[in-house]
TIDORO-654276 format. One line per 4 residues: number of its first residue (from 1); their letters; for each residue y, z, x of C-alpha. Coordinates in Angstrom, 1 decimal. Example, Ala and Ser with C-alpha at 12.3 -4.5 7.8 and 13.67 -1.06 7.14 Angstrom:
BEGIN
1) AS) -4.5,7.8,12.3; -1.1,7.1,13.7
END
This chain:
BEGIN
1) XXXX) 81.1,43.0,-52.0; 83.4,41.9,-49.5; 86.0,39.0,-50.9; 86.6,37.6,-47.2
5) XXXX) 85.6,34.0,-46.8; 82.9,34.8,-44.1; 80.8,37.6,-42.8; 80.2,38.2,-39.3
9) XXXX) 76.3,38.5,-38.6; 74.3,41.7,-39.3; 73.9,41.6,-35.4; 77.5,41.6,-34.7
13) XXXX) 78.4,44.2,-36.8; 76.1,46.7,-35.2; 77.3,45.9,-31.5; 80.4,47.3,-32.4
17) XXXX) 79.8,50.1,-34.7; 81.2,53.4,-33.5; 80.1,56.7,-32.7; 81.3,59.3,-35.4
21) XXXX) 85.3,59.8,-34.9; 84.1,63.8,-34.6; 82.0,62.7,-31.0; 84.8,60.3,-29.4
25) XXXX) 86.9,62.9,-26.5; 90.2,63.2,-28.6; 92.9,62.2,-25.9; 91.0,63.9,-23.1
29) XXXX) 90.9,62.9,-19.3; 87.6,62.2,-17.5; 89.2,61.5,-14.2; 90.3,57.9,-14.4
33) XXXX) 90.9,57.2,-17.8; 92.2,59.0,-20.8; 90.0,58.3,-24.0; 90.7,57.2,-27.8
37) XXXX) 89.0,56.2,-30.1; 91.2,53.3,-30.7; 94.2,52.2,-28.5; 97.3,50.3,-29.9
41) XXXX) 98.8,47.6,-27.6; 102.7,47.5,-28.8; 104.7,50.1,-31.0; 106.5,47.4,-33.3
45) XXXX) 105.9,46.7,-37.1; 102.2,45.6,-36.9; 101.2,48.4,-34.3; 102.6,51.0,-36.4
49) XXXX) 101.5,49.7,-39.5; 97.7,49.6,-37.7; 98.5,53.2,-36.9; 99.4,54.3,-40.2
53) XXXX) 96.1,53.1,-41.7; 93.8,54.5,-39.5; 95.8,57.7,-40.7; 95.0,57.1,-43.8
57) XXXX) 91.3,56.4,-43.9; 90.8,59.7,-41.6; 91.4,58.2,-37.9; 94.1,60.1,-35.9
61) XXXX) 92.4,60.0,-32.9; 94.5,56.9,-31.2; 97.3,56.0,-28.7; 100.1,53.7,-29.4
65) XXXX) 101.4,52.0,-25.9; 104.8,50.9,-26.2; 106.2,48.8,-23.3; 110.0,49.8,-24.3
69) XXXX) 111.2,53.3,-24.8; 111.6,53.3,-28.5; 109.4,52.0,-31.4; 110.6,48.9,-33.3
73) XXXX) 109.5,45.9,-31.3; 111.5,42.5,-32.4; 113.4,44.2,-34.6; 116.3,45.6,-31.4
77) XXXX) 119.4,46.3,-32.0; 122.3,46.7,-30.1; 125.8,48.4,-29.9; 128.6,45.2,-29.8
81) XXXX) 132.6,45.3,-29.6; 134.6,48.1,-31.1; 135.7,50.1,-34.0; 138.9,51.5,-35.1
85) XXXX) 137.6,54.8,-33.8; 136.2,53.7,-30.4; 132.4,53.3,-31.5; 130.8,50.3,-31.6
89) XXXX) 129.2,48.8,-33.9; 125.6,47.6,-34.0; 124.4,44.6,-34.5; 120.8,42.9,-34.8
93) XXXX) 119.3,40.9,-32.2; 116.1,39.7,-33.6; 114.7,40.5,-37.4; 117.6,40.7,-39.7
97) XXXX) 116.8,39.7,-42.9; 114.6,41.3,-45.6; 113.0,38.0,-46.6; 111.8,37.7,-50.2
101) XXXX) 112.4,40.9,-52.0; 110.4,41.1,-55.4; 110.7,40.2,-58.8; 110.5,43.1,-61.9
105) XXXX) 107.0,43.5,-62.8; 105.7,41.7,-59.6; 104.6,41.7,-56.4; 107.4,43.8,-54.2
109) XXXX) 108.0,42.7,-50.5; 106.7,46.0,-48.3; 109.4,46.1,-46.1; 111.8,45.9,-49.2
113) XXXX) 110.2,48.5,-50.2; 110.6,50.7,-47.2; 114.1,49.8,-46.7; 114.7,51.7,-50.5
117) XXXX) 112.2,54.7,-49.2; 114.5,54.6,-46.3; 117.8,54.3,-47.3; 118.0,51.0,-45.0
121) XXXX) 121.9,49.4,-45.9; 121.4,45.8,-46.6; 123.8,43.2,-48.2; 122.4,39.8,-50.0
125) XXXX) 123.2,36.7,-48.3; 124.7,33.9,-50.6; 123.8,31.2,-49.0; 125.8,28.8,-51.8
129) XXXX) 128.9,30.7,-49.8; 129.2,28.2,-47.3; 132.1,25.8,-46.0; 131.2,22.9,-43.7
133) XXXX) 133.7,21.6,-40.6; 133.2,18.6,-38.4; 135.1,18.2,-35.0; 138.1,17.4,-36.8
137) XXXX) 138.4,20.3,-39.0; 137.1,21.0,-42.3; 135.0,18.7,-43.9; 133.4,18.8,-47.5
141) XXXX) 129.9,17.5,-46.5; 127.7,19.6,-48.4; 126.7,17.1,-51.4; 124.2,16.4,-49.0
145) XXXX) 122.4,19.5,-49.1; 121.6,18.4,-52.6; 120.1,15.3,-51.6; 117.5,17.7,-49.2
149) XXXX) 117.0,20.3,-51.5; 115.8,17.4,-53.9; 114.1,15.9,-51.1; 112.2,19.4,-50.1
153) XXXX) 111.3,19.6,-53.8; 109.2,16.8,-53.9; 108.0,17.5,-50.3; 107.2,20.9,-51.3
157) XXXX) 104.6,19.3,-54.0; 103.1,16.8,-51.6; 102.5,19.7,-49.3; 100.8,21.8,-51.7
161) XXXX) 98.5,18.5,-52.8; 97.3,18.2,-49.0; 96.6,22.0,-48.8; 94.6,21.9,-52.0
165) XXXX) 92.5,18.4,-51.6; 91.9,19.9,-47.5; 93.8,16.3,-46.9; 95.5,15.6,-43.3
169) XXXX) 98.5,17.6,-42.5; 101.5,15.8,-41.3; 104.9,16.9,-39.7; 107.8,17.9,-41.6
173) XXXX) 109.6,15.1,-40.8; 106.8,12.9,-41.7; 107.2,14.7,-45.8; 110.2,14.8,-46.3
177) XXXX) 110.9,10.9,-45.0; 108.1,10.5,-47.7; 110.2,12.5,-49.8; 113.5,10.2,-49.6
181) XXXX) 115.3,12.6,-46.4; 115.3,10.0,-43.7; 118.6,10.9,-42.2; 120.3,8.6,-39.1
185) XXXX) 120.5,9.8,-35.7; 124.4,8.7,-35.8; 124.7,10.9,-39.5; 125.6,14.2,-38.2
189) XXXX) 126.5,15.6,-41.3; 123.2,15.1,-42.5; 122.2,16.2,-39.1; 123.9,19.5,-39.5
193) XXXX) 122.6,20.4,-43.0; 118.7,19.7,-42.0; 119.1,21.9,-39.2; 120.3,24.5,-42.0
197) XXXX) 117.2,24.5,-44.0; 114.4,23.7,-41.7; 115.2,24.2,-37.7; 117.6,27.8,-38.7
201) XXXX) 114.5,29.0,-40.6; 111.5,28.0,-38.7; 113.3,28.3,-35.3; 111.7,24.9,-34.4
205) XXXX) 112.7,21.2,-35.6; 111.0,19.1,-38.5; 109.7,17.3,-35.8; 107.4,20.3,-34.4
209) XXXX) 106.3,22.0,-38.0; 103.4,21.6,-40.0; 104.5,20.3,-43.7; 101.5,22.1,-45.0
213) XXXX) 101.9,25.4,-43.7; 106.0,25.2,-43.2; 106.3,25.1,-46.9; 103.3,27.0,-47.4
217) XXXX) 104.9,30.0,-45.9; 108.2,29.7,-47.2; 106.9,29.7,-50.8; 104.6,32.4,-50.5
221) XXXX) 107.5,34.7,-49.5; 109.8,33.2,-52.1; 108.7,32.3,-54.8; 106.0,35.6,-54.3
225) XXXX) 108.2,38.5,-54.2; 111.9,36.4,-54.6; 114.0,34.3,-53.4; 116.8,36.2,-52.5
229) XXXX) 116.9,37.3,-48.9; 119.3,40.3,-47.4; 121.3,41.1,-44.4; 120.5,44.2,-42.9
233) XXXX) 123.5,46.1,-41.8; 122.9,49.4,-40.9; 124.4,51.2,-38.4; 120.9,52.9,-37.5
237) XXXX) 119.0,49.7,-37.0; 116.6,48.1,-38.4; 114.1,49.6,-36.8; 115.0,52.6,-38.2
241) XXXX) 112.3,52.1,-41.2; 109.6,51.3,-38.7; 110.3,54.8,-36.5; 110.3,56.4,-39.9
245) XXXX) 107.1,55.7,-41.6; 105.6,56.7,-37.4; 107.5,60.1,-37.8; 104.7,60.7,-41.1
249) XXXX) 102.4,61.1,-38.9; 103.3,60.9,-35.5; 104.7,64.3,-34.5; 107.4,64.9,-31.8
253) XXXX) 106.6,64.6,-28.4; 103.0,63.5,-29.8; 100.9,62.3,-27.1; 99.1,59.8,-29.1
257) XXXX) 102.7,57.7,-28.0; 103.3,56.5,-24.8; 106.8,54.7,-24.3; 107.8,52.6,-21.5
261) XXXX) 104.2,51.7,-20.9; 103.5,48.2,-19.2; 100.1,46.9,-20.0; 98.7,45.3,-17.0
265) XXXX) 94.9,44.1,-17.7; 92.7,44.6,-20.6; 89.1,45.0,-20.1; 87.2,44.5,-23.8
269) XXXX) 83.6,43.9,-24.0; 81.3,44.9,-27.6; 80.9,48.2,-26.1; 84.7,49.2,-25.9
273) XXXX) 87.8,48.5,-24.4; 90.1,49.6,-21.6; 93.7,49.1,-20.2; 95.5,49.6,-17.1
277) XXXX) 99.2,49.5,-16.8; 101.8,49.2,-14.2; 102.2,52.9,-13.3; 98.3,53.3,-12.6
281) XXXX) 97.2,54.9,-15.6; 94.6,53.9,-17.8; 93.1,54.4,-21.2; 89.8,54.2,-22.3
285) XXXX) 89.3,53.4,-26.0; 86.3,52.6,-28.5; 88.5,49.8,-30.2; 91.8,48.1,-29.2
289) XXXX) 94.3,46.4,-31.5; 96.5,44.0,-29.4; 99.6,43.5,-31.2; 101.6,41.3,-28.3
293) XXXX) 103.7,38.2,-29.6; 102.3,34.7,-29.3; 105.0,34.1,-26.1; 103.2,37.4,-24.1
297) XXXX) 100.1,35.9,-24.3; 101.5,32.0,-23.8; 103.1,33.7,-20.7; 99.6,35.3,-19.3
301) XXXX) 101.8,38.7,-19.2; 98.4,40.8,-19.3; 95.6,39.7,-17.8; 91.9,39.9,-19.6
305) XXXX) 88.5,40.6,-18.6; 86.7,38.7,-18.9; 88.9,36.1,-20.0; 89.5,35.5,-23.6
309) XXXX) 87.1,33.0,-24.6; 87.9,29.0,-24.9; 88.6,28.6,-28.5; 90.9,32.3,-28.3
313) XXXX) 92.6,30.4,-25.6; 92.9,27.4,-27.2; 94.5,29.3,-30.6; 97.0,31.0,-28.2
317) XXXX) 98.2,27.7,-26.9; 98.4,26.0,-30.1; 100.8,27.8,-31.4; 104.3,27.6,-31.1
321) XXXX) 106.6,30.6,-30.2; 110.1,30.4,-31.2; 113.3,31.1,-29.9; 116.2,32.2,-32.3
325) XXXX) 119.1,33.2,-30.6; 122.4,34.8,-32.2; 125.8,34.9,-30.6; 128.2,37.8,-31.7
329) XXXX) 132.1,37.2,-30.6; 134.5,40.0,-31.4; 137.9,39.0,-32.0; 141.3,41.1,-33.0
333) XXXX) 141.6,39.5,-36.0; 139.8,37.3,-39.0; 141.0,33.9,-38.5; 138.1,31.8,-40.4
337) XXXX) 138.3,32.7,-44.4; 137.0,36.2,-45.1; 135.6,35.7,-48.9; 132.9,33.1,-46.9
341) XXXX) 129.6,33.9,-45.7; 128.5,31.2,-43.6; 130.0,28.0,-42.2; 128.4,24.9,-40.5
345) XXXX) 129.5,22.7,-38.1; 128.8,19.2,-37.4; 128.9,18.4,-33.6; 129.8,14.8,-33.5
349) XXXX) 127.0,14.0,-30.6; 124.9,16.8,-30.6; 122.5,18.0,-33.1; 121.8,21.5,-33.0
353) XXXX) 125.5,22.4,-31.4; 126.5,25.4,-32.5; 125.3,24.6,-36.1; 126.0,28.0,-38.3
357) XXXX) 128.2,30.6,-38.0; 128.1,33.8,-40.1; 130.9,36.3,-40.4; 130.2,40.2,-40.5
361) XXXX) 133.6,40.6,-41.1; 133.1,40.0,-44.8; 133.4,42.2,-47.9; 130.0,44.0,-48.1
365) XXXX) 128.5,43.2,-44.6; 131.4,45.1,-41.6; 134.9,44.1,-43.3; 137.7,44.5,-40.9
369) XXXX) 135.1,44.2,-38.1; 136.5,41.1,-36.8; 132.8,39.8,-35.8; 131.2,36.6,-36.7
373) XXXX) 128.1,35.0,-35.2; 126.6,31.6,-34.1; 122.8,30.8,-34.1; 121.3,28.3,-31.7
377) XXXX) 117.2,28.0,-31.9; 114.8,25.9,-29.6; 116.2,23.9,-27.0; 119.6,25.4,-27.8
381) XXXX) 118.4,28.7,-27.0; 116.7,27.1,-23.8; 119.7,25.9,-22.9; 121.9,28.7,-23.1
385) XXXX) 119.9,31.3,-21.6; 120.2,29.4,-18.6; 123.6,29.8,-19.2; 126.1,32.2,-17.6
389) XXXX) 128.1,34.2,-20.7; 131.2,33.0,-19.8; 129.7,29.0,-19.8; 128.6,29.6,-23.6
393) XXXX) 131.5,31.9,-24.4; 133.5,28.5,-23.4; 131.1,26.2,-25.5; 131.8,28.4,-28.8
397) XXXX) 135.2,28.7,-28.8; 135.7,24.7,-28.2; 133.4,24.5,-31.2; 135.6,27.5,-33.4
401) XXXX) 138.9,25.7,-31.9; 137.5,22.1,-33.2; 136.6,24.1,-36.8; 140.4,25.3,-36.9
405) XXXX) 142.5,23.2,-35.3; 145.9,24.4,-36.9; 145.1,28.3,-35.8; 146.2,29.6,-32.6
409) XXXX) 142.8,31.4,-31.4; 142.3,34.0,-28.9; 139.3,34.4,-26.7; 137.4,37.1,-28.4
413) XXXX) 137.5,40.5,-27.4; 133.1,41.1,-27.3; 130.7,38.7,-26.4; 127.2,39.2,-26.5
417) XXXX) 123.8,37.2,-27.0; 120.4,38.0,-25.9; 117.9,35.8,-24.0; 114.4,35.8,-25.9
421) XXXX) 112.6,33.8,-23.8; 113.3,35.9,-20.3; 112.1,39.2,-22.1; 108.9,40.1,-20.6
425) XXXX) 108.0,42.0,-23.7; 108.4,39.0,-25.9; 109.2,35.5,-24.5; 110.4,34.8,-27.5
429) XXXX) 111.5,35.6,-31.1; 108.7,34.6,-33.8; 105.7,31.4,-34.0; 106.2,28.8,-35.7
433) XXXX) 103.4,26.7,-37.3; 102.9,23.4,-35.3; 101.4,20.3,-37.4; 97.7,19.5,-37.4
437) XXXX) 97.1,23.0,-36.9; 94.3,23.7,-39.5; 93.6,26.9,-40.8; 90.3,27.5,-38.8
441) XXXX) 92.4,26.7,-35.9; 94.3,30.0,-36.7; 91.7,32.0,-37.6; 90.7,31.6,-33.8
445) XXXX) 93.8,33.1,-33.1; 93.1,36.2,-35.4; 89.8,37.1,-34.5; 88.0,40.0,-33.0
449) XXXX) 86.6,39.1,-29.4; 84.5,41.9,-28.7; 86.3,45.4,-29.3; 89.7,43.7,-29.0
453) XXXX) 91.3,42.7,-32.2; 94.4,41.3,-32.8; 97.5,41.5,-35.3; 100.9,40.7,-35.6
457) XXXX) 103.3,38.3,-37.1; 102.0,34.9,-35.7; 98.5,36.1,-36.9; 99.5,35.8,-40.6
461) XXXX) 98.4,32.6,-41.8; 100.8,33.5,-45.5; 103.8,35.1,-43.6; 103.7,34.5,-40.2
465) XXXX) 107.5,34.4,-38.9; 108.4,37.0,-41.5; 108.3,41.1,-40.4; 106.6,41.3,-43.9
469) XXXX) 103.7,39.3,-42.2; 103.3,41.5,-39.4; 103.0,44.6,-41.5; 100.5,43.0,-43.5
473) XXXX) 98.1,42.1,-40.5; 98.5,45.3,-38.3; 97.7,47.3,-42.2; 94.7,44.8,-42.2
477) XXXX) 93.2,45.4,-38.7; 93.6,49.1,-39.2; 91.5,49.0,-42.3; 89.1,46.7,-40.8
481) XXXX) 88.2,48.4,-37.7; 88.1,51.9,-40.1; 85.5,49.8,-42.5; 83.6,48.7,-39.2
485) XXXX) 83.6,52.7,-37.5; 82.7,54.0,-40.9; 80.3,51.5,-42.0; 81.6,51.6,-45.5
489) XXXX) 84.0,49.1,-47.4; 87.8,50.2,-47.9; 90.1,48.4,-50.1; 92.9,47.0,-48.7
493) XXXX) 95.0,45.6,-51.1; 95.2,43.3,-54.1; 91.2,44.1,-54.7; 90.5,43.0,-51.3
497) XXXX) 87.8,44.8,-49.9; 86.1,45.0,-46.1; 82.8,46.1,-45.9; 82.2,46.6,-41.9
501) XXXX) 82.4,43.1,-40.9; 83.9,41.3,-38.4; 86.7,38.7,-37.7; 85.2,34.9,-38.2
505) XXXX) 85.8,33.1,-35.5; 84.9,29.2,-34.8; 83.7,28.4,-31.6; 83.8,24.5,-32.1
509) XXXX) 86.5,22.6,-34.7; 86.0,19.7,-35.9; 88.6,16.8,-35.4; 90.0,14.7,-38.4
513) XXXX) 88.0,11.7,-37.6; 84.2,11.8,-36.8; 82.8,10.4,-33.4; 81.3,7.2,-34.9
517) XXXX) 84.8,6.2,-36.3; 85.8,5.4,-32.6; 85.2,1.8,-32.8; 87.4,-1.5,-32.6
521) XXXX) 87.5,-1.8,-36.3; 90.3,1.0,-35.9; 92.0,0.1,-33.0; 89.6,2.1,-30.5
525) XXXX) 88.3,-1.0,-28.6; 86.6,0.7,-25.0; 83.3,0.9,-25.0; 82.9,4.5,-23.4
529) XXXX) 84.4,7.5,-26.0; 85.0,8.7,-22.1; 84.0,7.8,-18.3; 81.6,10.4,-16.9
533) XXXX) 84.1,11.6,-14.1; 86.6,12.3,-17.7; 83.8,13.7,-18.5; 83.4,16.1,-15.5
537) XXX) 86.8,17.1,-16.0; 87.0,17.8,-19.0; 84.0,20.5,-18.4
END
């Protein structure tokens, strides 16, 4: 028996039932198009992890089409500043951390575990390694971050009441106020060590997160596998686990992989799916698995035909895609203390100003490397990326001069950051879950619409945000449409089965307060829920 929460109709399932693999033209031209049996739209964690288990339950017939020229997706590195030896070293400009590791006994993190198949060199972050600064220097503030963790604590508890009794969701701001955290505007100390534990997380401030599913998916990470989370540091990349477990069964120079292909347009219907990209060529495919960030399809990057249906669009546009941005300055010498991770500053004005620095230059991470990094997120990544290098380059070091005032600092030798939201690939790092965003409500953004199905971090309602959540759904679509083409159920993990149905999908969602609740009595006093030209409009 299937253990999902609902089963697409008997009617639905036998629209898009497949041919036997054996009958489907195995990467064969018929004049226009070449034909798969199931294409994969984007070569990072989720499209290889959809690729893998179609491998595994007997499907090699499929293409992976990879806009950049490498597998990996968000998780890019890059080489930054300079060795003793002249090489560079490389650096991580989106997923970093292995989030959530695994306890003895328990459940293990999957991308903790491929990182020790792989070899992957990783260092643990102690975050209680931390010295705060102000504009005038250092400045012990972080009693504070007691006060919130006490706060989030009680927070966290309210959150999981709400979830549980299918009560009203409310910001993040609104819980922990509830909770006791109601810091000033003017307290930028306080200021600064929110924006530690919520807006450097989530990529997004309290103001714009669900409470519900915020803590939600921070506890099913940490307090799931563990709560320790690690740097990665090797020189091969992250990425380097992803293009791995694709070299199992993806064989040099395989054609089943086409790099530096820019989807264009996306045809899907029940009958099967097809794509066109920039350089005119065009696959034909039984199934599709789109696996494109909630920013591409924000940004209408591809176009679909038909168009995605009202309550896929509406999913799309609910969500929130985040921007994490990280800094890197190379200098010729370690001026900030070298037995500290992480230090946070306290903008006197400005919340959000250049909050946390980390140094690579640490025992254990690249000591004698000289490298430290700041993070902006949201509007602070907006904001730069506008920016020339040189205007934020200038905007740091006033920041790192205000931190130290009694050193003499140089202007750094590297500087580097990357702008998210201008990548055409990504428009942006990872989604964030915005408030009154029910669970239905991302389910929409899940589902199936025809032959096209979806995956990826944002589609994660436990871990979306986290790489681990992206391997989990791209694994999950792969075993899904396999259960579908085979008509027989598969076990994906945890004694979860699929048995050939189809992605639920809601094509109406109810609001929190029913139409006959509209009335004076609380505080809706027209007559008319709408006028009919609203009305008009709003068809």
């Amino acid at each position: 028996m299937p253990t999902l929460g609902h089963i697409a109709t008997a009617i639905a399932v036998a629209s898009l039932a497949a041919p036997a693999v054996g009958l489907v033209a195995r990467n064969s031209t018929d004049g226009s198009c070449t034909r798969t049996t199931v294409a994969i739209l984007g070569g990072g964690m989720a499209g290889v992890a959809a690729a893998q288990a179609l491998t595994n339950n007997s499907i090699t017939d499929f293409m992976i089409l990879e806009y950049n020229d490498g597998l990996g997706g968000r998780a890019r590195h890059a080489d930054f500043g300079k060795q003793e030896d002249g090489s560079p070293y490389v650096v991580e400009l989106g997923a970093n951390w292995i989030q959530g590791l695994g306890r003895p006994g328990g459940p293990e993190n999957p991308i903790w575990s491929l990182a020790k198949k792989h070899g992957l060199k990783n260092t643990y972050s102690n975050y209680s390694s931390i010295l705060s600064y102000n504009e005038t220097g250092p400045a012990d503030f972080m009693d504070l971050n007691e006060q919130y963790a006490t706060a989030y604590a009680k927070a966290s508890a309210r959150a999981g009441r709400l979830l549980a009794e299918n009560l009203q969701d409310e910001t993040a701001r609104t819980g922990m106020a509830l909770a006791g955290w109601k810091p000033k505007h003017s307290d930028m100390a306080a200021q600064a060590v929110e924006w530690w534990n919520w807006d450097w997380e989530s990529a997004a401030p309290p103001e714009q997160s669900s409470l519900i599913f915020g803590v939600a998916g921070s506890n099913l990470s940490f307090n799931q596998f563990s709560d320790e989370n690690n740097l990665v540091i090797d020189p091969r990349g992250y990425n380097y686990i992803i293009k791995q477990e694709a070299a199992a069964f993806l064989g040099k120079d395989d054609p089943r992989l086409r790099l530096n292909n820019h989807v264009t347009n996306i045809t899907y219907s029940d009958d099967g799916v097809t794509i066109h990209s920039d350089d005119g060529s065009c696959v034909s495919a039984a199934y599709a698995i789109c696996t494109f960030s909630v920013g591409v399809l924000q940004n209408d990057a591809v176009t679909f035909e038909p168009e995605l249906p009202q309550w896929k669009r509406t999913s799309i546009q609910k969500f929130t895609m985040g921007t994490y941005t990280k800094i890197f300055l190379q200098f010729n010498e370690t001026f900030w203390p070298q037995d500290t991770q992480y230090f946070l500053y306290a903008s006197p004005n400005r919340r959000g100003w250049y909050p946390v620095f980390q140094s690579l230059s640490t025992e254990g991470f690249m000591p004698g490397s000289n490298i430290i990094f700041v993070t902006v997120v949201a509007d602070g990544s907006y904001r730069v990326e506008q920016q020339t290098d040189e205007q934020t380059q200038a905007e740091v070091m006033e920041v790192l001069r205000a931190m130290y005032p009694n050193v003499s600092i140089p202007e750094p030798t590297a500087f580097m950051y990357p702008r998210w939201t201008k990548t055409p690939w990504a428009y942006g790092s990872y989604s964030n879950w915005p408030a009154g965003t029910t669970l239905e409500m991302h389910q929409n953004l899940r589902a199936n619409t025809g032959r096209l199905w979806f995956a990826g971090e944002a589609t994660s309602a436990e871990y979306f945000g986290f790489l681990h959540g992206a391997w989990f759904e791209g694994r999950e679509a792969g075993f899904q449409i396999a259960s579908v083409m085979q008509n027989k159920c598969l076990e994906v993990y945890n004694n979860t089965q699929f048995c050939g149905e189809t992605r639920v999908h809601y094509e109406q969602l109810s609001g929190t307060s029913p139409l006959e609740h509209y009335n004076v009595l609380n505080g809706w006093a027209t007559s008319n829920f709408y006028s009919s030209a609203d009305e008009t409009a709003a068809e």
